[in-house]
PDB file of N, H, CA, C and O in Angstrom:
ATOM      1  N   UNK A   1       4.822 -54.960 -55.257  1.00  0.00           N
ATOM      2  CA  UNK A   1       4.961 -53.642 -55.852  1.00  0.00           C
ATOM      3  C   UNK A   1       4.862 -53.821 -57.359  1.00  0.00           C
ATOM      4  O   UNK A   1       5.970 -54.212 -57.726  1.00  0.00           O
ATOM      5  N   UNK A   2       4.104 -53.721 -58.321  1.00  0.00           N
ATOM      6  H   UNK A   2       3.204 -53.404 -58.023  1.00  0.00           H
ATOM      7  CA  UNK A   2       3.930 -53.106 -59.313  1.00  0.00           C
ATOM      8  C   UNK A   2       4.386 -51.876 -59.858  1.00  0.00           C
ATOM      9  O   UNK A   2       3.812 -50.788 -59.818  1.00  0.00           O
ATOM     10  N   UNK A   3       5.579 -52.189 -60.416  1.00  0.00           N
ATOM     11  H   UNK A   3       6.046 -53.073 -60.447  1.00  0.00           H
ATOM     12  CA  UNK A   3       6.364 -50.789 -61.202  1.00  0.00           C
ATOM     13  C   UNK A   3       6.685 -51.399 -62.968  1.00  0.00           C
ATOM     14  O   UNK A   3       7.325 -50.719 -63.771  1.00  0.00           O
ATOM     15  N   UNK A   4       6.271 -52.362 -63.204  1.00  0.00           N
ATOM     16  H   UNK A   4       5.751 -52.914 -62.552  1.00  0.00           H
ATOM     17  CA  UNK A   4       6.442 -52.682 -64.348  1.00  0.00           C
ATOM     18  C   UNK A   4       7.658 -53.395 -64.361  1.00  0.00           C
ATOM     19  O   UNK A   4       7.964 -54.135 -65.296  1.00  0.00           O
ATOM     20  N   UNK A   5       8.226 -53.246 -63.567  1.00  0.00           N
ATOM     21  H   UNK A   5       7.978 -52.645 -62.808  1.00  0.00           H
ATOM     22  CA  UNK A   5      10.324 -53.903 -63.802  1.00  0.00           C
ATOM     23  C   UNK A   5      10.242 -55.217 -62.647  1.00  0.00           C
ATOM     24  O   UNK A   5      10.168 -55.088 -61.425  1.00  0.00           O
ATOM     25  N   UNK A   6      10.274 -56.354 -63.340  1.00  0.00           N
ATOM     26  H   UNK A   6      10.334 -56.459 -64.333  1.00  0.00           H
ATOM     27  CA  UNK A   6      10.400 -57.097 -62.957  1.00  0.00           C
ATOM     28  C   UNK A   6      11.828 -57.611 -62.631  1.00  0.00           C
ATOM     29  O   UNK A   6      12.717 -56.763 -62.704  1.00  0.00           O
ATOM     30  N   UNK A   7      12.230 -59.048 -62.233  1.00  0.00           N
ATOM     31  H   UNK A   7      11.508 -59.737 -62.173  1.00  0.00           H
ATOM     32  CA  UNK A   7      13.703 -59.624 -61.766  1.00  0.00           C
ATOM     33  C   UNK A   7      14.512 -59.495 -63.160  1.00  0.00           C
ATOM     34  O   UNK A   7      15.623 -59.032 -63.421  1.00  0.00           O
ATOM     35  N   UNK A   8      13.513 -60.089 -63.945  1.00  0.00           N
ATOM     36  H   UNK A   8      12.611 -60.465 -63.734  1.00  0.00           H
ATOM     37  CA  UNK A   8      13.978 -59.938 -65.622  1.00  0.00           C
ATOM     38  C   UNK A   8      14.541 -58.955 -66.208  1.00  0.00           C
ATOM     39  O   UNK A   8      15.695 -58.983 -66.636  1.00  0.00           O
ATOM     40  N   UNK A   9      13.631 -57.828 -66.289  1.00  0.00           N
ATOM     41  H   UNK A   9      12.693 -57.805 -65.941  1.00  0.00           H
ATOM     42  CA  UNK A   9      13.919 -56.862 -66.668  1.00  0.00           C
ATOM     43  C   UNK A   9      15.300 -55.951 -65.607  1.00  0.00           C
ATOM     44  O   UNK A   9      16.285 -55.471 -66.169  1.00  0.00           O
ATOM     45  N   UNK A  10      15.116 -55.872 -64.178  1.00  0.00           N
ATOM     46  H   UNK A  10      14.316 -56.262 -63.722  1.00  0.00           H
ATOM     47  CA  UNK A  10      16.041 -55.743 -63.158  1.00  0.00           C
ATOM     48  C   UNK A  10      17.687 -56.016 -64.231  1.00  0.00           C
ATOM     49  O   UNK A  10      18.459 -55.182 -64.705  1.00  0.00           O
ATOM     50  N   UNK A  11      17.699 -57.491 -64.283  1.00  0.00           N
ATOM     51  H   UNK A  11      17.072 -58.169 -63.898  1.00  0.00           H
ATOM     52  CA  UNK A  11      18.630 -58.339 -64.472  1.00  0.00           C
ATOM     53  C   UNK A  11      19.343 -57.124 -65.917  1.00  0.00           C
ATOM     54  O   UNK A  11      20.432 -56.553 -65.973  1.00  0.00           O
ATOM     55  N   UNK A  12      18.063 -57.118 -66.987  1.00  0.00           N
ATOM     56  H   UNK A  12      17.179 -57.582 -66.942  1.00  0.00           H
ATOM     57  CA  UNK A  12      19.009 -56.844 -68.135  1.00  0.00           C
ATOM     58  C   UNK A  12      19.263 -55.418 -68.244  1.00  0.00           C
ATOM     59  O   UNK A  12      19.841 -55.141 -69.295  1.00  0.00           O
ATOM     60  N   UNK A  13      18.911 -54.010 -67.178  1.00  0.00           N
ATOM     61  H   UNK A  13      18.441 -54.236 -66.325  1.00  0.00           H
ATOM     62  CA  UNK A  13      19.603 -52.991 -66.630  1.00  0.00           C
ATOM     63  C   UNK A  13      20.786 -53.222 -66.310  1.00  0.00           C
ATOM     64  O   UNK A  13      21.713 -52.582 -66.805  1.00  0.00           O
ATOM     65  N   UNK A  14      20.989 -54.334 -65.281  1.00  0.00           N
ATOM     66  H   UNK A  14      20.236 -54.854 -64.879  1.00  0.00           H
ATOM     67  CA  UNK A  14      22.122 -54.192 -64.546  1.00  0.00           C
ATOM     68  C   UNK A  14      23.052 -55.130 -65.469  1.00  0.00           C
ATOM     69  O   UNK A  14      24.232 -54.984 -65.151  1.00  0.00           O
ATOM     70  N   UNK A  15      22.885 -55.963 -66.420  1.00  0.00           N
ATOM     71  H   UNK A  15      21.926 -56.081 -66.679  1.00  0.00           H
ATOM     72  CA  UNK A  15      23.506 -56.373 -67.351  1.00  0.00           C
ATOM     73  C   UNK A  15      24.625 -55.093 -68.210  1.00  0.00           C
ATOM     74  O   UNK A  15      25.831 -54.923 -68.392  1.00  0.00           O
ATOM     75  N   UNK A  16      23.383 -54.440 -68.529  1.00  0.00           N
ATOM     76  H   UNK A  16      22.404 -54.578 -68.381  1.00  0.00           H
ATOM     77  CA  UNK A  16      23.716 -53.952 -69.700  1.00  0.00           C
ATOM     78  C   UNK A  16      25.022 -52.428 -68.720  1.00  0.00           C
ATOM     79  O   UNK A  16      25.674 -51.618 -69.379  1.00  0.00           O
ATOM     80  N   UNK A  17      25.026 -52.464 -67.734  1.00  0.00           N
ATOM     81  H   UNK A  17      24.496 -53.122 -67.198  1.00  0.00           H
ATOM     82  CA  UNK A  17      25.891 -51.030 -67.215  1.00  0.00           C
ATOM     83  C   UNK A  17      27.003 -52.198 -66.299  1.00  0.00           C
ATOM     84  O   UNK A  17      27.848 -51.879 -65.463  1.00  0.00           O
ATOM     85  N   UNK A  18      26.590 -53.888 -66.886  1.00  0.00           N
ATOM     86  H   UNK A  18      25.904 -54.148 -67.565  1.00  0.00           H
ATOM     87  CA  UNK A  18      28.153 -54.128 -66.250  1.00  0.00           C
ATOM     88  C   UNK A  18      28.241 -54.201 -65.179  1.00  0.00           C
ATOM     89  O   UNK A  18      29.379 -54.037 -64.742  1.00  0.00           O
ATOM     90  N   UNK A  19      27.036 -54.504 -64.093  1.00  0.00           N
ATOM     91  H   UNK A  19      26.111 -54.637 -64.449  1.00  0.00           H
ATOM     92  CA  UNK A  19      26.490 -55.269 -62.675  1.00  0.00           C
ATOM     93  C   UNK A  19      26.245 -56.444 -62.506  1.00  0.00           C
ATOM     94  O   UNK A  19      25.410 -56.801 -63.338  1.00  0.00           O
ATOM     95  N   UNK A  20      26.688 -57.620 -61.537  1.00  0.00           N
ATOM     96  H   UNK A  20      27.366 -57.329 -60.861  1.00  0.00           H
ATOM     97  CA  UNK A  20      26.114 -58.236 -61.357  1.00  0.00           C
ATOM     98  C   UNK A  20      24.647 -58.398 -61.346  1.00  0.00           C
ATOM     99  O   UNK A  20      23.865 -57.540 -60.936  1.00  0.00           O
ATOM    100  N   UNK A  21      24.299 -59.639 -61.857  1.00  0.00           N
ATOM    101  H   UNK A  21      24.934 -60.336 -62.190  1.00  0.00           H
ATOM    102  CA  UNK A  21      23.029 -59.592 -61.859  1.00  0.00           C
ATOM    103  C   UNK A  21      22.156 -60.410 -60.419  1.00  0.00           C
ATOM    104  O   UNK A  21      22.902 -61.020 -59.653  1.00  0.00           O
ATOM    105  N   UNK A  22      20.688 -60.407 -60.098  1.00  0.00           N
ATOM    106  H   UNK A  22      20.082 -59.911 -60.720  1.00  0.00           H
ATOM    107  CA  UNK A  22      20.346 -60.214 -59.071  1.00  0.00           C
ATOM    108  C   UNK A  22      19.436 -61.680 -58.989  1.00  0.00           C
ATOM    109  O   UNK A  22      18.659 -61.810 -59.936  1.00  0.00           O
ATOM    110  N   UNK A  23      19.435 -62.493 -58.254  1.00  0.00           N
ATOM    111  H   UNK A  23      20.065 -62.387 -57.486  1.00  0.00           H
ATOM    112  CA  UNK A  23      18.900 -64.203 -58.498  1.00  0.00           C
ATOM    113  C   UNK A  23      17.576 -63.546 -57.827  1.00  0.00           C
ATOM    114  O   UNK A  23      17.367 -62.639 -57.021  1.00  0.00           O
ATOM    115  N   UNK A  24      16.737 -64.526 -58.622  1.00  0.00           N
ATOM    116  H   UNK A  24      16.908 -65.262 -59.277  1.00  0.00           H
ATOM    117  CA  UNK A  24      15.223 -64.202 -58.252  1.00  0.00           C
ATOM    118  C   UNK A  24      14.815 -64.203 -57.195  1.00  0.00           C
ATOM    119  O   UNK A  24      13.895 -63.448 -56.880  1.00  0.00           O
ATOM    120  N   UNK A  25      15.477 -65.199 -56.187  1.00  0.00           N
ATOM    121  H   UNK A  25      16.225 -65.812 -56.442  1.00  0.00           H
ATOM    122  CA  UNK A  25      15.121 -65.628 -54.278  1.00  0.00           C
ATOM    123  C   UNK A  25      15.527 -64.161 -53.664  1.00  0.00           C
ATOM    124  O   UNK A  25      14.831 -63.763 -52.729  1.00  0.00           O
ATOM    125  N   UNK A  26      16.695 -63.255 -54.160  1.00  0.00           N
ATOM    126  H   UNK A  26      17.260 -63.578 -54.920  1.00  0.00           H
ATOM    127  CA  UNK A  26      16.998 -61.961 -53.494  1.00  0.00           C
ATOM    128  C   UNK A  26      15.825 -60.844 -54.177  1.00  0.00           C
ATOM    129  O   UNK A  26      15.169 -60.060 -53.491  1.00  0.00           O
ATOM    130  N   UNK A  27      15.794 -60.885 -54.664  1.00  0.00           N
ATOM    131  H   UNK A  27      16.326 -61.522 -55.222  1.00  0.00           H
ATOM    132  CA  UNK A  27      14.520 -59.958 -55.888  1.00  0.00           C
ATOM    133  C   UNK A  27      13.507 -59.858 -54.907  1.00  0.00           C
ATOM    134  O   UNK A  27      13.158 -58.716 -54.606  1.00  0.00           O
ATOM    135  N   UNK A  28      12.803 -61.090 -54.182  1.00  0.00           N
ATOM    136  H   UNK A  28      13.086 -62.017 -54.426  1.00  0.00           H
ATOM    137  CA  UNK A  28      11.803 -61.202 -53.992  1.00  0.00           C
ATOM    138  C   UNK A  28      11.344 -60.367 -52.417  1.00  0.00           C
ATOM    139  O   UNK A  28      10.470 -59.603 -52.008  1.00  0.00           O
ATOM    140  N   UNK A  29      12.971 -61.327 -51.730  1.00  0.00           N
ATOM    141  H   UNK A  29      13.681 -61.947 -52.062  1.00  0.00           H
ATOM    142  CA  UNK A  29      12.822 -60.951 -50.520  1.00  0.00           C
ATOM    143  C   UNK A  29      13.015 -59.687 -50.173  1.00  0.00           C
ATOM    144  O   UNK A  29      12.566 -59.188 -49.141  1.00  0.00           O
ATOM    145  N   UNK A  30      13.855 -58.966 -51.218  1.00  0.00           N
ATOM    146  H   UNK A  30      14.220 -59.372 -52.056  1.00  0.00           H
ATOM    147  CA  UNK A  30      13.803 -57.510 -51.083  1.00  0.00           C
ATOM    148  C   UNK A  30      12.663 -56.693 -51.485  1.00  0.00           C
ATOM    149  O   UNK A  30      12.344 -55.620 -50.972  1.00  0.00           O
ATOM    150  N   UNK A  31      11.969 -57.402 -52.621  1.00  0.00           N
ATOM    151  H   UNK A  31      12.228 -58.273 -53.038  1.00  0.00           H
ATOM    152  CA  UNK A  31      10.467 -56.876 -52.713  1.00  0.00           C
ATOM    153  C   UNK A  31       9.637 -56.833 -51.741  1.00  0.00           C
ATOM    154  O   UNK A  31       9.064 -55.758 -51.560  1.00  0.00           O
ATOM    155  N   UNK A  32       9.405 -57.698 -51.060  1.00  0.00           N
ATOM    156  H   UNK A  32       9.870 -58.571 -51.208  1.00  0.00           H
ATOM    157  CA  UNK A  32       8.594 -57.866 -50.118  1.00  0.00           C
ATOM    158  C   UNK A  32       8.968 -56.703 -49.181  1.00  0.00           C
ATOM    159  O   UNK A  32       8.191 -55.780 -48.934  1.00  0.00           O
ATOM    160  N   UNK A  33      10.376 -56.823 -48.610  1.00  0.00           N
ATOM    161  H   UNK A  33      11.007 -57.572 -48.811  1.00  0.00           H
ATOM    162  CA  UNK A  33      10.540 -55.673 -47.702  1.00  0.00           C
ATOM    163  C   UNK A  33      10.256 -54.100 -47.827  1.00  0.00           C
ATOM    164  O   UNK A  33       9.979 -53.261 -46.970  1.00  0.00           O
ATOM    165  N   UNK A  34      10.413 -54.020 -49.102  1.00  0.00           N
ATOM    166  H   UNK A  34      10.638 -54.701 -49.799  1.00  0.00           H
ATOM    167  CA  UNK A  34      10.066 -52.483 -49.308  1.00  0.00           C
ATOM    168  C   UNK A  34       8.777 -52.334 -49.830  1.00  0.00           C
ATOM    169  O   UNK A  34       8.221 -51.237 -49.791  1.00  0.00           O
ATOM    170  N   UNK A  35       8.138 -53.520 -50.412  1.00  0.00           N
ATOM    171  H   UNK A  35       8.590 -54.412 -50.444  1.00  0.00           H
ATOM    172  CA  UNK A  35       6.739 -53.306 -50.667  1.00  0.00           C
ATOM    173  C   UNK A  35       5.547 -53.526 -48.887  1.00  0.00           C
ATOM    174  O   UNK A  35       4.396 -53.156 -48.660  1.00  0.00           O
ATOM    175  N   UNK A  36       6.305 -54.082 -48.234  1.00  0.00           N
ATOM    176  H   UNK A  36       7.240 -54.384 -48.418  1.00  0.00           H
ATOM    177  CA  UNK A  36       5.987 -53.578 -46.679  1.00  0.00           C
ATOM    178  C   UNK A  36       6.197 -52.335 -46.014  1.00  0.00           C
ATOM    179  O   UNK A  36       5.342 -51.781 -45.323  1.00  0.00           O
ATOM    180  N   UNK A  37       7.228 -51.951 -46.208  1.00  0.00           N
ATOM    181  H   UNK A  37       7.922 -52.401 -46.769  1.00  0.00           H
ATOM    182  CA  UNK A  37       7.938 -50.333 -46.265  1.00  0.00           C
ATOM    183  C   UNK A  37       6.800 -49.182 -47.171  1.00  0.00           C
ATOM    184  O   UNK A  37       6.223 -48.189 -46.726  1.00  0.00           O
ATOM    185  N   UNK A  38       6.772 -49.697 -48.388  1.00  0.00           N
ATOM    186  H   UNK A  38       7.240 -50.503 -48.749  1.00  0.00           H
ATOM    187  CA  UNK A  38       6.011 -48.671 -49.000  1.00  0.00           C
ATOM    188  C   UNK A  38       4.367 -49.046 -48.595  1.00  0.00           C
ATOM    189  O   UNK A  38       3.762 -48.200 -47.936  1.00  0.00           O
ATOM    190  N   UNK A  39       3.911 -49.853 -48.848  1.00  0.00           N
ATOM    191  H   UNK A  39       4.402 -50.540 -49.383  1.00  0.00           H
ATOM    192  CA  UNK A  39       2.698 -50.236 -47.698  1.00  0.00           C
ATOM    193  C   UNK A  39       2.052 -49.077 -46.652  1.00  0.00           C
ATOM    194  O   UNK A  39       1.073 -48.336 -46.567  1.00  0.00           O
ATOM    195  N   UNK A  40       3.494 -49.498 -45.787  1.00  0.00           N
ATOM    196  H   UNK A  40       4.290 -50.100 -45.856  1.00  0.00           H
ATOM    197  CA  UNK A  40       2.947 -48.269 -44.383  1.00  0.00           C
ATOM    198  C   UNK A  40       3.495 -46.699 -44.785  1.00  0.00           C
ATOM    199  O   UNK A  40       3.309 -45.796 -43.969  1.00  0.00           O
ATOM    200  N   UNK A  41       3.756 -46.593 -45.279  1.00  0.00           N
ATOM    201  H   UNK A  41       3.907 -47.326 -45.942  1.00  0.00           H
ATOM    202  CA  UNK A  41       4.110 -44.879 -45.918  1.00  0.00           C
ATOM    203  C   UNK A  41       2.858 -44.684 -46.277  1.00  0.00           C
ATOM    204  O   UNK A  41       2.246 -43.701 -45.861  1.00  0.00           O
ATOM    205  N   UNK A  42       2.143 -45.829 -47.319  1.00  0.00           N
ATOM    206  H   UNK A  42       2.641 -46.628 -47.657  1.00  0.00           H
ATOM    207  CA  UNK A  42       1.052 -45.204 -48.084  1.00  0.00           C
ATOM    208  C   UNK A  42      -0.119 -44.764 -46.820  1.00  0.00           C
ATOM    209  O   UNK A  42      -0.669 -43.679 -46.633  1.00  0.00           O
ATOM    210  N   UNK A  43      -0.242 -46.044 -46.070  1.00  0.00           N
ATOM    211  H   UNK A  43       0.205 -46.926 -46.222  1.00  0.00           H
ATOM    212  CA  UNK A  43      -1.120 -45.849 -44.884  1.00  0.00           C
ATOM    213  C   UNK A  43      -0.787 -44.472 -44.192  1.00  0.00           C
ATOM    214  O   UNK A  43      -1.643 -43.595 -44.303  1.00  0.00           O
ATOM    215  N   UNK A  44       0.242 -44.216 -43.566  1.00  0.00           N
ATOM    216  H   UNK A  44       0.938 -44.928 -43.476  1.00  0.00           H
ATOM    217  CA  UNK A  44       0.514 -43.110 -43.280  1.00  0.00           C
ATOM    218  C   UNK A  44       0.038 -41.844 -43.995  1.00  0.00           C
ATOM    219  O   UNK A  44      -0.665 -40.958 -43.511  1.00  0.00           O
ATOM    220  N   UNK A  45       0.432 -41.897 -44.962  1.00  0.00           N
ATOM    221  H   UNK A  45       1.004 -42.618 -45.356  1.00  0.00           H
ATOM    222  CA  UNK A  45       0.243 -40.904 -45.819  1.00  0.00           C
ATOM    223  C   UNK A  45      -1.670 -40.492 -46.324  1.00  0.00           C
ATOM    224  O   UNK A  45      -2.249 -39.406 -46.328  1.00  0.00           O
ATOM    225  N   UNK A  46      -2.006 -41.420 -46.569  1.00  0.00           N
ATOM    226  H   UNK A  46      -1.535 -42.302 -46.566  1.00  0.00           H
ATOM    227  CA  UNK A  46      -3.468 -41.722 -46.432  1.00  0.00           C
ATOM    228  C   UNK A  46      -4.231 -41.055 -45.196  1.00  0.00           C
ATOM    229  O   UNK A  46      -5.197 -40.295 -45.270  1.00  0.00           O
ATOM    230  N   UNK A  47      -3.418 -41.626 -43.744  1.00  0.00           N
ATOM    231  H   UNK A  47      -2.634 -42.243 -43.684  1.00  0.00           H
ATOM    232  CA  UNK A  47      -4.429 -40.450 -42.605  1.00  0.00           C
ATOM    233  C   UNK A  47      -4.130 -39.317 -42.480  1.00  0.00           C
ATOM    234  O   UNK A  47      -5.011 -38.486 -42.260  1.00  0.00           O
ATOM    235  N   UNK A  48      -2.728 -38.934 -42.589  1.00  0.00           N
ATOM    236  H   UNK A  48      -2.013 -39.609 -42.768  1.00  0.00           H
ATOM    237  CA  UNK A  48      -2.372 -37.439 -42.479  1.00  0.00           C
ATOM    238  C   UNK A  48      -3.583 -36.928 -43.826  1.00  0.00           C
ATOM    239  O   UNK A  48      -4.538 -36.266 -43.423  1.00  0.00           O
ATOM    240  N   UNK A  49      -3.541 -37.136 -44.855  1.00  0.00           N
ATOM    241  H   UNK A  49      -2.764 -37.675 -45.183  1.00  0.00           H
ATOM    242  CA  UNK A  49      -4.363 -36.638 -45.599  1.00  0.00           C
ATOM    243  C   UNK A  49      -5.915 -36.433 -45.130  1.00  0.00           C
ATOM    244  O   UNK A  49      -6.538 -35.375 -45.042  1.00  0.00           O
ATOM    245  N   UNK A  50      -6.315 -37.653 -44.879  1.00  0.00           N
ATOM    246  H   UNK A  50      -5.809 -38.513 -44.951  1.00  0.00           H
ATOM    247  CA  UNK A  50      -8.056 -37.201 -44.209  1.00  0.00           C
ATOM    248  C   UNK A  50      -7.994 -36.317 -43.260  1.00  0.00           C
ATOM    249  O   UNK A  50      -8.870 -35.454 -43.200  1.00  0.00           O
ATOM    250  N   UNK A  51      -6.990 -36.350 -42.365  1.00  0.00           N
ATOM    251  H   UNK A  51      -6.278 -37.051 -42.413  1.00  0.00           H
ATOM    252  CA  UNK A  51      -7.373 -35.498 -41.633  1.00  0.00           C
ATOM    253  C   UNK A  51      -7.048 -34.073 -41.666  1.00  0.00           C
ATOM    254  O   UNK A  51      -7.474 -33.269 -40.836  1.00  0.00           O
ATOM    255  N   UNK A  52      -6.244 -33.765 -42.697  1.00  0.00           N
ATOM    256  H   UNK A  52      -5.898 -34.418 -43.372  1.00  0.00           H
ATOM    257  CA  UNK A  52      -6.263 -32.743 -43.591  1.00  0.00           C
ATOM    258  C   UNK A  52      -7.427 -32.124 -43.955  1.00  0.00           C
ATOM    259  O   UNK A  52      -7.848 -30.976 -43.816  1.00  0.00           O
ATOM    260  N   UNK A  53      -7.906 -33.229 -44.505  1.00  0.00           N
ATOM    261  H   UNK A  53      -7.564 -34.162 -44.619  1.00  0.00           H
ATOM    262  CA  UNK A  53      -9.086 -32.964 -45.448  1.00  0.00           C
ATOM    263  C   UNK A  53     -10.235 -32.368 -44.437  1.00  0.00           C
ATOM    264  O   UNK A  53     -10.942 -31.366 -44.543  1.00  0.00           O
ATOM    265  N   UNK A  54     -10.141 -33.426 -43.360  1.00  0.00           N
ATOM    266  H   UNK A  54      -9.567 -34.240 -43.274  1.00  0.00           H
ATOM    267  CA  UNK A  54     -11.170 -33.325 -42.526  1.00  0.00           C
ATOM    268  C   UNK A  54     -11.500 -32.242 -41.795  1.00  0.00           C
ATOM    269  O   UNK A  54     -12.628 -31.901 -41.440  1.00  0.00           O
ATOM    270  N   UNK A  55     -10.107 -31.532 -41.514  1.00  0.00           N
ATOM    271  H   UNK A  55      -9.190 -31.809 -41.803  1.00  0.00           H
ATOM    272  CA  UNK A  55      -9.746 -29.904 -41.011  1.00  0.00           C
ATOM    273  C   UNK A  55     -10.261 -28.608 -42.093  1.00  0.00           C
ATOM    274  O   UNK A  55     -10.737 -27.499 -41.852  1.00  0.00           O
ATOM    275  N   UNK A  56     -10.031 -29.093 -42.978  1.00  0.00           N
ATOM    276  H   UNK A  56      -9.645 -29.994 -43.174  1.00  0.00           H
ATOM    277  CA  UNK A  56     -10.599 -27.864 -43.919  1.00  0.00           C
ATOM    278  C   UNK A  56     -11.670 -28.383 -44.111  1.00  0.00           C
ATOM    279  O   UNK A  56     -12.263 -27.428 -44.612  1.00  0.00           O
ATOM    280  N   UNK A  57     -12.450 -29.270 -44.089  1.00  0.00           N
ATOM    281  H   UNK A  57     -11.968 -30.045 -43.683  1.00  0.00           H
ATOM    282  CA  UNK A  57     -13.635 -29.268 -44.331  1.00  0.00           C
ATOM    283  C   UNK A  57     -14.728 -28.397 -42.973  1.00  0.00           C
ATOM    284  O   UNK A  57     -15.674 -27.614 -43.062  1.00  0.00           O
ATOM    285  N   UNK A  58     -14.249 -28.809 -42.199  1.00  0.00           N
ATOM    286  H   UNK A  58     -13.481 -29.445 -42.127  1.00  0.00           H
ATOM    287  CA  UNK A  58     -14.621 -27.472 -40.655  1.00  0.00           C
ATOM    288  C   UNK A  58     -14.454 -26.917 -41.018  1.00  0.00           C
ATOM    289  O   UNK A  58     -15.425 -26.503 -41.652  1.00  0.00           O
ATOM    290  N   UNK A  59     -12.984 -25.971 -41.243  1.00  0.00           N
ATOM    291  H   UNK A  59     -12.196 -26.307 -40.728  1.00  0.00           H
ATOM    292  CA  UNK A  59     -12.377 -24.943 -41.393  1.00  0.00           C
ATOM    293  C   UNK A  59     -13.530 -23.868 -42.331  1.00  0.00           C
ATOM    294  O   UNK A  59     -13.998 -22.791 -41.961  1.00  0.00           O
ATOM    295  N   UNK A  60     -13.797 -24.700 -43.811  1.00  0.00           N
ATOM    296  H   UNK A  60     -13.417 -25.575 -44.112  1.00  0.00           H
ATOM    297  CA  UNK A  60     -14.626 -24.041 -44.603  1.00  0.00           C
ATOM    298  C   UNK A  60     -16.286 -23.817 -44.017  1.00  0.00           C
ATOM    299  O   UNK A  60     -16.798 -22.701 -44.111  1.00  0.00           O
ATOM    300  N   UNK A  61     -17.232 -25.259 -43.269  1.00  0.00           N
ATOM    301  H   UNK A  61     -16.816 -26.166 -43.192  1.00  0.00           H
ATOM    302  CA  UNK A  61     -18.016 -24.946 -43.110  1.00  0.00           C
ATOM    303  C   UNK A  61     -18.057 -23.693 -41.674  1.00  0.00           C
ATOM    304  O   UNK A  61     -19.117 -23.106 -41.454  1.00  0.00           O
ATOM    305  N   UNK A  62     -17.415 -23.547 -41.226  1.00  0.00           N
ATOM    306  H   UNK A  62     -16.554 -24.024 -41.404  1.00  0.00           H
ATOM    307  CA  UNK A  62     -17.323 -22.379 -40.313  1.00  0.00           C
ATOM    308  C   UNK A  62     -17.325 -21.153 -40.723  1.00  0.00           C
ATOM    309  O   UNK A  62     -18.021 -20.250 -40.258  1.00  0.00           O
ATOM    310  N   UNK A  63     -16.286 -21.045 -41.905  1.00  0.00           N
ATOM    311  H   UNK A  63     -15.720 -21.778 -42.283  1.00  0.00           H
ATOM    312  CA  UNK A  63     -16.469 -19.918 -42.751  1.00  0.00           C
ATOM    313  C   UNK A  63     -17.855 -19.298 -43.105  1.00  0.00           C
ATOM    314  O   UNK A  63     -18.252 -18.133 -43.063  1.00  0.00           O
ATOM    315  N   UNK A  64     -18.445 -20.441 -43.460  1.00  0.00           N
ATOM    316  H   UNK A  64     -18.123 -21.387 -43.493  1.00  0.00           H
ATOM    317  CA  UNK A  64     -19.983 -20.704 -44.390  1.00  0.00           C
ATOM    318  C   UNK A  64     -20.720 -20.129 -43.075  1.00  0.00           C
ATOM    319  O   UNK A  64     -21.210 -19.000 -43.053  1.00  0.00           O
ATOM    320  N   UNK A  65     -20.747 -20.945 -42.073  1.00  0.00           N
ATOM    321  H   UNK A  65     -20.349 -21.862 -42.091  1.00  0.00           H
ATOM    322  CA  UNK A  65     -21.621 -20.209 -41.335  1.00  0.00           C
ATOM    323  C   UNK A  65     -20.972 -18.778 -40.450  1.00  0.00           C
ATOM    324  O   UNK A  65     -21.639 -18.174 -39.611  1.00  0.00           O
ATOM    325  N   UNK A  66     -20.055 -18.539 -40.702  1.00  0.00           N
ATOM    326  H   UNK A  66     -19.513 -19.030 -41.384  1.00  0.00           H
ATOM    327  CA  UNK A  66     -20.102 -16.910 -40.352  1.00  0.00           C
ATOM    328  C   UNK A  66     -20.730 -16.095 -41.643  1.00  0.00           C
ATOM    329  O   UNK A  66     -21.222 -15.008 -41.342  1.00  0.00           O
ATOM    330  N   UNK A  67     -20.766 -16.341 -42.572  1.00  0.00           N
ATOM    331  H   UNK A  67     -20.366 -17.224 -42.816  1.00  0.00           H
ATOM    332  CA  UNK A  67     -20.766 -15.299 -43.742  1.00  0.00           C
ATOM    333  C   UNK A  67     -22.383 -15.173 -43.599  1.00  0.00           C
ATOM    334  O   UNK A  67     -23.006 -14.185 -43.988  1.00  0.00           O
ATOM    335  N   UNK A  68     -22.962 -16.288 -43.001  1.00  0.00           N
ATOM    336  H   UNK A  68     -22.457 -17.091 -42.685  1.00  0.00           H
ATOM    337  CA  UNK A  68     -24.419 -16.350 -42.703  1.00  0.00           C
ATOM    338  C   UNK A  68     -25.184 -15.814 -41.980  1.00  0.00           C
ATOM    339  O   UNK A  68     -26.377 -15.632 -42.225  1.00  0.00           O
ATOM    340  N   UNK A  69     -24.415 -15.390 -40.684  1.00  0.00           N
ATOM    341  H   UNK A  69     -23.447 -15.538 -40.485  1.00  0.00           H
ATOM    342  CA  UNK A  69     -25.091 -14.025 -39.673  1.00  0.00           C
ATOM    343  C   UNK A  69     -25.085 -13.223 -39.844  1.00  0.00           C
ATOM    344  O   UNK A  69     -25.584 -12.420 -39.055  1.00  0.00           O
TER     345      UNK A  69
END
């Protein structure tokens, strides 16, 4: 996941409000999990959309050809 906030940066948030801070081996493995997590959302999210898309795209050329008879 690419959000700009790395373990580093993580670390000196939770520094600075007086949290333990977070060792890089947990950082990672929790990255991974939600960057698997967010992964399949995106996929998800990706077909509901085409086929969105794919519905109004009928939807409209049907239109098109009624306005045509």
């Amino acid at each position: 996941i690419e959000s700009g906030t790395g373990n580093t940066h993580l670390n000196k948030i939770l520094s600075a409000v007086n949290v333990p801070i977070m060792h890089t081996s947990v950082f990672k493995r929790h990255e991974k999990k939600v960057g698997a997590a967010i992964e399949e959302l995106a996929k998800e999210s990706c077909l509901e959309n085409l086929k969105l898309e794919r519905e109004m795209t009928i939807e409209k050329e049907c239109l098109r050809s009624n306005k045509l008879e």
